[in-house]
C-alpha positions in Angstrom: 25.0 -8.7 2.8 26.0 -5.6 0.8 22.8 -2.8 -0.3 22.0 -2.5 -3.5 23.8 1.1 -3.3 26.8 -0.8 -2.3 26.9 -3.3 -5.1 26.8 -0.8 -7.7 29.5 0.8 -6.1 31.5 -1.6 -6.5 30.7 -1.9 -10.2 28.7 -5.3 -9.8 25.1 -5.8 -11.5 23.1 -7.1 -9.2 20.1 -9.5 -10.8 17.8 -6.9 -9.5 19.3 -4.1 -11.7 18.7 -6.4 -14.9 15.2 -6.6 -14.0 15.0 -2.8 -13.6 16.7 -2.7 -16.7 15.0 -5.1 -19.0 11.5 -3.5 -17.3 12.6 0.2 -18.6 14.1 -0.8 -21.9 17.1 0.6 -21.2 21.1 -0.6 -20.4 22.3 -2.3 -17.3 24.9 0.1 -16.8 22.9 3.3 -16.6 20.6 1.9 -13.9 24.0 0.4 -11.7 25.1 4.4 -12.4 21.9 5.9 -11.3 22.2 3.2 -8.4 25.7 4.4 -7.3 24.8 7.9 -7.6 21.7 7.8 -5.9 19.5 9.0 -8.7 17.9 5.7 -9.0 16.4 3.8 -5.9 15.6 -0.3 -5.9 13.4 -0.5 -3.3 13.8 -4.3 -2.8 14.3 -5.4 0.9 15.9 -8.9 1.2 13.2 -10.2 3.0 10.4 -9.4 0.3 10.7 -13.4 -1.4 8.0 -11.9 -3.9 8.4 -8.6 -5.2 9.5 -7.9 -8.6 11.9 -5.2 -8.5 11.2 -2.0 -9.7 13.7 1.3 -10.2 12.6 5.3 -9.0 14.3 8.0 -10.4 16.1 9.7 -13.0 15.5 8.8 -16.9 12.9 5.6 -15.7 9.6 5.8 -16.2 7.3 7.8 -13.4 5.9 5.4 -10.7 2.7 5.4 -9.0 1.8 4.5 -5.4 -1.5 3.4 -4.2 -2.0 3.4 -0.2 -4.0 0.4 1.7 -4.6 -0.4 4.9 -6.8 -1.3 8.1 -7.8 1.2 10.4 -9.1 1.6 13.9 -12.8 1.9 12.3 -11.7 -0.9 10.0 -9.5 -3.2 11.3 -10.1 -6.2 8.7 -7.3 -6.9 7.0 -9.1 -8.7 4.0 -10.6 -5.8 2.2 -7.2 -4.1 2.2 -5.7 -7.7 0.8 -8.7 -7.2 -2.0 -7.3 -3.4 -2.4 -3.5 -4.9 -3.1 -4.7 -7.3 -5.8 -6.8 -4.4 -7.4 -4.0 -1.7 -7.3 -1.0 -4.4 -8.6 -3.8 -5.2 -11.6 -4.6 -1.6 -12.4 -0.9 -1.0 -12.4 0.1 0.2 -9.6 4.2 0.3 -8.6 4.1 0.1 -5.3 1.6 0.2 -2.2 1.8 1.6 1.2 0.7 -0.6 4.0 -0.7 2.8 6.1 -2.5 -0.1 8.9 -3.7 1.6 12.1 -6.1 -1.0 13.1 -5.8 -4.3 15.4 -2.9 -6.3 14.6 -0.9 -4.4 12.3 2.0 -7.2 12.3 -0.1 -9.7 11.1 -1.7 -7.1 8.7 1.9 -6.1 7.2 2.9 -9.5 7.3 0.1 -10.9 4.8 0.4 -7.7 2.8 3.9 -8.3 2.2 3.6 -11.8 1.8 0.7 -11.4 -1.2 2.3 -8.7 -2.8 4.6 -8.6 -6.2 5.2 -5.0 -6.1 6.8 -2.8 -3.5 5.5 -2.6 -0.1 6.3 1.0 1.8 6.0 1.1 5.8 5.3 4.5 8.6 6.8 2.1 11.3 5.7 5.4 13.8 2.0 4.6 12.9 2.9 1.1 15.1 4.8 2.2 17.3 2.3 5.1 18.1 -0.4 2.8 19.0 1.9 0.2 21.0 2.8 3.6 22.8 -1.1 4.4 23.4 -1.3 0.5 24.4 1.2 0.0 27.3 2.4 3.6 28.1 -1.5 5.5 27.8 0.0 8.8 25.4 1.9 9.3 21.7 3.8 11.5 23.6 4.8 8.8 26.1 6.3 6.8 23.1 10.2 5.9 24.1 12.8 5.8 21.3 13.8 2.2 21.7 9.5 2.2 20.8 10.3 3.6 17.4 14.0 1.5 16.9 12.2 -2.1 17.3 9.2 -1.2 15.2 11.3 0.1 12.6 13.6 -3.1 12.7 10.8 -5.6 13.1 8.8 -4.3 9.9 12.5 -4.7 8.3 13.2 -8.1 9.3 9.4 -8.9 7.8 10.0 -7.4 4.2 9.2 -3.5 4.1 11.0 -2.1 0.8 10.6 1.1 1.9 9.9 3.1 4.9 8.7 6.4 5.2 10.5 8.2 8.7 10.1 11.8 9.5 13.5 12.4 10.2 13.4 15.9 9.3 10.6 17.5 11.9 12.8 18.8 13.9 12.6 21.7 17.1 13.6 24.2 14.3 11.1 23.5 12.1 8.1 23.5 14.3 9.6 27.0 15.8 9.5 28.3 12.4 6.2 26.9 12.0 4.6 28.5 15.1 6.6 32.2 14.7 4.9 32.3 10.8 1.9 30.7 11.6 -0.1 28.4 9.4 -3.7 28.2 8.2 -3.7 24.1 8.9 -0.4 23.6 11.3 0.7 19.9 10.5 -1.5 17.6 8.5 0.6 14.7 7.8 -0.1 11.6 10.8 3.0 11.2 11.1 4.7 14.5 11.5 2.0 15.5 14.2 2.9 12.3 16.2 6.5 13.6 16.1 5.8 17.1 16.7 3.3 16.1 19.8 6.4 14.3 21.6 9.1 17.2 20.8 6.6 19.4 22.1 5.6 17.8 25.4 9.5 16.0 26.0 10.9 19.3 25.0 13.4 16.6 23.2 14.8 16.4 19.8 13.4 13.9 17.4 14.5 10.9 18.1 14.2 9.7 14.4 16.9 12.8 14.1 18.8 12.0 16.9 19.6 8.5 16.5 19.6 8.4 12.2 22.9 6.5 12.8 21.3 3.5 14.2 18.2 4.0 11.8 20.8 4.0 9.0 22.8 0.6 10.5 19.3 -1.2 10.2 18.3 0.1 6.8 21.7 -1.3 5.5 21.2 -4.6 7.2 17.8 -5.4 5.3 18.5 -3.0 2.4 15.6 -0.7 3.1 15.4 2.4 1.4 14.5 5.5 3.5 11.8 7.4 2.2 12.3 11.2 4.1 8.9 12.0 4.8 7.7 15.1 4.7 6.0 16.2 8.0 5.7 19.7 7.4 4.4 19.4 4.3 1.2 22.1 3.6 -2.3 21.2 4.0 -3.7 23.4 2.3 -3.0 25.9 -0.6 -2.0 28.9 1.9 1.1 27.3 3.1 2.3 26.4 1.0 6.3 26.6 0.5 6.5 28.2 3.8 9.4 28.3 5.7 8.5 25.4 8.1 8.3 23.2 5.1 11.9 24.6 3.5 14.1 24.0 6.9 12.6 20.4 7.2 13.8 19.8 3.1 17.1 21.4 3.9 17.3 19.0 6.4 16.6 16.2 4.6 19.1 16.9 2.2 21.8 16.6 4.9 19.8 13.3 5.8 20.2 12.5 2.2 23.8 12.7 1.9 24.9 10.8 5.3 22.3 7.8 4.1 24.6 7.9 0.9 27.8 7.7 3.2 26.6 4.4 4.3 25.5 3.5 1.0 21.8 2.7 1.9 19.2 3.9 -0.3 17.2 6.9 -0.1 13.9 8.6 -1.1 12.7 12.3 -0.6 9.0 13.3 0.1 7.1 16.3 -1.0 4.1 18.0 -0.8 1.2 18.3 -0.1 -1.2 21.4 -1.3 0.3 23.5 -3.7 -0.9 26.1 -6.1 -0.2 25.1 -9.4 2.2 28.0 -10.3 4.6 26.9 -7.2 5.2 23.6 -8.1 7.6 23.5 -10.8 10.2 25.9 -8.4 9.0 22.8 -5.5 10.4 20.2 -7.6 13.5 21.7 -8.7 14.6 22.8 -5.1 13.8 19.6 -3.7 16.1 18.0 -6.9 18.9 21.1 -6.0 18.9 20.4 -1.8 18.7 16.8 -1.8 21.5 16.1 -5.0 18.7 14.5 -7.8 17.7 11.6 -5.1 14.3 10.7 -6.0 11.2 12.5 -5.0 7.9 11.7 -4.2 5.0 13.7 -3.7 1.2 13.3 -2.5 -0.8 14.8 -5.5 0.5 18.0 -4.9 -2.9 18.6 -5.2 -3.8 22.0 -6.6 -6.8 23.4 -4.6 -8.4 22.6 -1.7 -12.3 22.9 -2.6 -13.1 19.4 -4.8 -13.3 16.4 -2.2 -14.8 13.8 -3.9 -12.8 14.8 -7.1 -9.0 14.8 -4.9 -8.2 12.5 -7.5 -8.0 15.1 -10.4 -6.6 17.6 -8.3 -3.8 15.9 -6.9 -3.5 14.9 -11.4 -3.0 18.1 -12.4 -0.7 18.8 -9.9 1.1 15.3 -10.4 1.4 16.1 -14.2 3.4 19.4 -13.8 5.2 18.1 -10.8 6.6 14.7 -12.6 7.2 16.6 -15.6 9.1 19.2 -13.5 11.3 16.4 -11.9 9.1 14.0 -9.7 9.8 10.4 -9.9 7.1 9.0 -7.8 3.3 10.0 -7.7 1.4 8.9 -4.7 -2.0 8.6 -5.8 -5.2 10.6 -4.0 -8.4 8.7 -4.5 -12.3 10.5 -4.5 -12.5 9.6 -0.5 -9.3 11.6 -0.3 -10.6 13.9 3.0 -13.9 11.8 3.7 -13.2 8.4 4.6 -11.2 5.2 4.4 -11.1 4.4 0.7 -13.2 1.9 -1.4 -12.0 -0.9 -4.0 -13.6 1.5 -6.4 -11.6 4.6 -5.0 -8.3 2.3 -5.2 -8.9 1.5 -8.8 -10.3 5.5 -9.4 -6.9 6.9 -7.6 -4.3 4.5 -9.4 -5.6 4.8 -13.0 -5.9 8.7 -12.6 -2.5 9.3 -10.8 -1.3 6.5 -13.6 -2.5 9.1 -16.6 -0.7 12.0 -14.9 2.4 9.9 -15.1 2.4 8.6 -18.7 1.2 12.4 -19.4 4.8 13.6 -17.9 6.4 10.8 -19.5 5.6 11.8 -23.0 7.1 15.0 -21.9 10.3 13.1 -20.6 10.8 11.5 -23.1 10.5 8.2 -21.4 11.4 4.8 -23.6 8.3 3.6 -24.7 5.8 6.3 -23.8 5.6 8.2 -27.5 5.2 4.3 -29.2 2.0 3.4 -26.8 0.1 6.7 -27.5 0.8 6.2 -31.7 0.0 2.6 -31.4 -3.3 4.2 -30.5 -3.3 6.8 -33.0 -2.7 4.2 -35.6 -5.8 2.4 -34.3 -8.2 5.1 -34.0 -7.5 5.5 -37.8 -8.5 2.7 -38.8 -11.2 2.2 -36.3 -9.4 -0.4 -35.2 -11.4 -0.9 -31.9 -10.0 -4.1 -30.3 -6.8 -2.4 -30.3 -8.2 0.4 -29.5 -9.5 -1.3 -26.2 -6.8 -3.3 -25.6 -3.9 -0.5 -25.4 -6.6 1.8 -23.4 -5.1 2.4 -20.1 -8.3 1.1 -18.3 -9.2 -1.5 -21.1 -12.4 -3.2 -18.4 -14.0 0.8 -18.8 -13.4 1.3 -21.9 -14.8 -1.9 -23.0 -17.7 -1.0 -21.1 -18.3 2.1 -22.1 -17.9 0.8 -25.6 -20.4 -2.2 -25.2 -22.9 0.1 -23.6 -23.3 2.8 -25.9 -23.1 1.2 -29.8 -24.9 -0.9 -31.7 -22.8 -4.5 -32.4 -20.7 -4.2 -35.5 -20.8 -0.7 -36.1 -17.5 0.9 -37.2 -18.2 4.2 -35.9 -19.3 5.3 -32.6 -22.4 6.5 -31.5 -20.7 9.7 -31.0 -20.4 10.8 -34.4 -22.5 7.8 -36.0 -23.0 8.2 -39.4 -21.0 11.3 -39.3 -17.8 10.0 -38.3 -14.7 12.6 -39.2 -12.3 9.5 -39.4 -14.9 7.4 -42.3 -15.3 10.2 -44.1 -11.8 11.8 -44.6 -10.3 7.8 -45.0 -12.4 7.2 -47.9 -10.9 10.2 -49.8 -7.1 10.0 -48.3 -7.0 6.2 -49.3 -7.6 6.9 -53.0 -4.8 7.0 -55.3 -4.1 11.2 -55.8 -5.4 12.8 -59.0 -2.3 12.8 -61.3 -1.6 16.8 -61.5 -1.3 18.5 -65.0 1.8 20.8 -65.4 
C-alpha cells in the first residue's frame, strides 16, 4: 500500500486529504501539493481504524499536542484513558502515548484503540525497559531491540513516532567540548547518548534509518525527528550540540522524502524569547519547510507550576515564526506526572497560543471566530459569548458564579458598563448637521 506522500505524488487525492481539506476550509489540491512537497504531514497510520485525519504544516491551522501516559510510579492505564477523552474534548490534535509503566503494549494498544485523534509513539521508551528487563542495562539495549518495538507499535496503529535519529557521536562531542549547564534533558536522547557512550557505537536509529524508513512506509508512519539535544534550560540554548543534531536531521529529512514517507522535525526546548524566531526559521531553512514541532519553547526556567504560560509565550512567537505543531506543557510540567486538570490546563493554554499565531497567519477561519465574539460582546450577547469562548465549561462558570441572574452587564463594571452606556448613544439616529 502506497504512503500518503506517495499518493500525492502521483497526483491522486486520497479520502484522507479531503478530510484535511474540508477540516481547514481550504482546496483539495493545495493539501495533495503540501503532501507531495512535504510541507504538509497526514499523520494517519493504516492501522489507526479510528482516527480522523488531521494535516501539519504549511498554510493549515497550528495543532496542539497533549502527552498521556502510565509510568513506573503510575502504571494504570485508566487514568491516562480518562486523560485522552479530556484532551480530544478540550481540543486537542493529537496525543502522545509517552507509557513507561507495566504493560505498555496493552497500554498503547487501548489508547490507540479509543482514540479519534492522532496517536504519537517514543518506541525507545519500550524498548528501554524491555532492555532493563531481560538484558539488566539501557546501555545493553541491542538494535534488533529498537527495530521490533518500532515495528510492533506500527503494526498496532502509531501515527507518528518520535525517533532520535539525529544524536549522533558528533553531537554529544560537541556537547561535552562546549559544555552545557543541563547536558541532555530529553528521555530519549539520554537513553541514546548512554549506549553511544558505553558501546562506543554509532546510533543505531542513525545507522540503520534505511530499515526504519522501509517500516515507516509499510504502515505509513510519519517520522517525527526528535530532538535529543534540545536545551533544558535557558543557557543552552542554540548551542552547537543542538545545531549539528538539526543539520542532521535535515539530511534525515530529505532521504525520508526519497522514499516518500512522511516526516516531522522537533525543536526545542528552553529558549529565551529573543532566540526563537531565528530557531524557527533555521529549522524551516535546514530541513526544506517540513513541519516543525516544538515543546513550549518555554521562555524561562523559574515558574514551575505556571510551565504552561511559559512554554505559551514562547509557543505564540514560535508558531507565528513558522511552527506548525505546539506540544503543550501543563502546571506539573517539572513536578510530577500530570493531572486530568493539568491535561485540560496545558491543552487550552497551548490551544490560545495557537489561535493567537493564527490570527497572525492569517489562518482561514481564525479572524471570523474572534469578530463573532466581538460582535457578541456588543451586544452583551452572553450565550454567544459563552458558547464561542475557547473553554465555554469556565467561562460558564465563572459567569454563573459571579452575577446576579438576568443581569446584562457584568459584575465587573455593573451599573457602569462602557458597552451599555456608549450603545445607548451610538444606536440613536445621528443629529441631522446644519451647514
Amino acid at each position: 500500500m502506497a504512503t500518503q506522500m506517495q499518493m500525492a505524488r502521483e497526483g491522486k487525492i486520497t479520502d484522507e486529504m479531503k478530510i484535511v481539506a474540508e477540516a481547514e476550509h481550504l482546496d483539495v489540491e493545495k493539501i495533495r501539493s503540501g503532501v507531495a512537497l512535504g510541507t504538509i504531514a497526514i499523520c494517519a497510520n493504516i492501522n489507526h481504524k479510528s482516527l480522523k485525519p488531521c494535516g501539519v504544516g504549511e498554510g493549515l491551522r497550528t495543532k496542539v499536542n497533549a502527552n498521556i501516559g502510565t509510568s513506573s510510579s503510575y502504571p494504570d492505564i485508566e487514568p491516562e484513558l480518562e486523560k485522552l477523552d479530556e484532551a480530544i474534548k478540550c481540543g486537542a490534535d493529537s496525543v502522545m502515548d509517552l507509557s513507561t509503566g507495566n504493560n505498555i503494549d496493552i497500554s498503547r494498544k487501548k489508547i490507540i484503540e479509543h482514540s479519534t485523534i492522532m496517536v504519537g509513539t517514543v518506541p525507545i521508551y519500550q524498548a528501554t525497559v524491555r532492555a532493563i528487563r531481560e538484558h539488566g542495562a539501557v546501555v545493553e539495549m541491542t538494535e534488533d531491540d529498537l527495530l521490533h518495538t518500532i515495528e510492533d507499535q506500527a503494526k498496532d496503529g502509531a501515527d507518528f513516532m518520535t525517533l532520535h535519529c539525529g544524536v549522533t557521536r558528533e553531537a554529544i562531542e560537541k556537547m561535552r567540548r562546549q559544555k552545557r549547564e543541563m547536558d541532555i534533558v530529553s528521555r530519549g536522547g539520554s537513553f541514546i547518548a548512554a549506549w553511544i557512550l558505553h558501546n562506543e557505537r554509532e546510533n543505531p536509529l542513525y545507522e540503520r534509518y534505511d530499515d526504519i524508513l522501509d517500516i515507516c512506509e509499510k504502515y505509513d508512519v510519519t517520522i517525527s525527528l526528535g530532538d535529543g539535544m534540545r536545551p533544558g534550560c535557558i543557557a543552552d540554548a542554540t548551542d552547537r550540540a543542538q545545531l549539528t543534531e538539526l543539520i542532521t536531521l535535515g539530511e534525515l529529512v530529505d532521504r525520508a522524502w526519497r522514499r516518500g514517507v512522511q516526516v516531522m522535525v522537533e525543536g526545542p526546548g528552553h529558549v529565551p524569547y529573543d532566540q526563537i524566531e531565528a530557531n524557527m526559521k533555521l529549522e524551516k531553512r535546514l530541513c526544506r519547510n517540513a513541519p516543525f514541532y516544538v515543546l513550549g519553547p518555554l521562555v524561562t526556567d523559574v515558574a514551575p507550576g505556571y510551565d504552561h504560560i511559559t512554554s505559551a509565550i514562547g509557543g505564540t512567537l514560535a508558531a507565528v515564526s513558522g511552527a506548525d505543531f505546539l506540544c503543550y506543557v501543563t502546571p506539573a510540567e517539572h513536578l510530577c506526572l500530570p493531572t486530568i486538570e493539568d491535561v485540560h490546563a496545558g491543552v487550552i493554554t497551548s490551544r490560545i497560543a495557537a489561535h493567537a499565531a493564527d490570527l497572525v497567519k492569517g489562518v482561514k477561519g481564525a479572524r471570523e471566530w474572534d469578530l463573532k465574539m466581538a460582535r457578541a460582546r456588543k451586544v452583551l450577547d452572553w450565550n454567544a459569548q459563552l458558547e464561542l469562548a475557547i473553554d465555554p465549561e469556565l467561562a460558564k462558570a465563572k459567569r454563573g458564579a459571579r452575577n446576579i441572574s438576568g443581569e446584562t452587564a457584568c459584575s465587573m463594571c455593573g451599573n457602569y458598563c462602557a458597552v451599555e452606556i456608549v450603545s445607548k448613544y451610538f444606536d440613536k439616529p445621528a443629529a441631522p448637521c446644519d451647514d
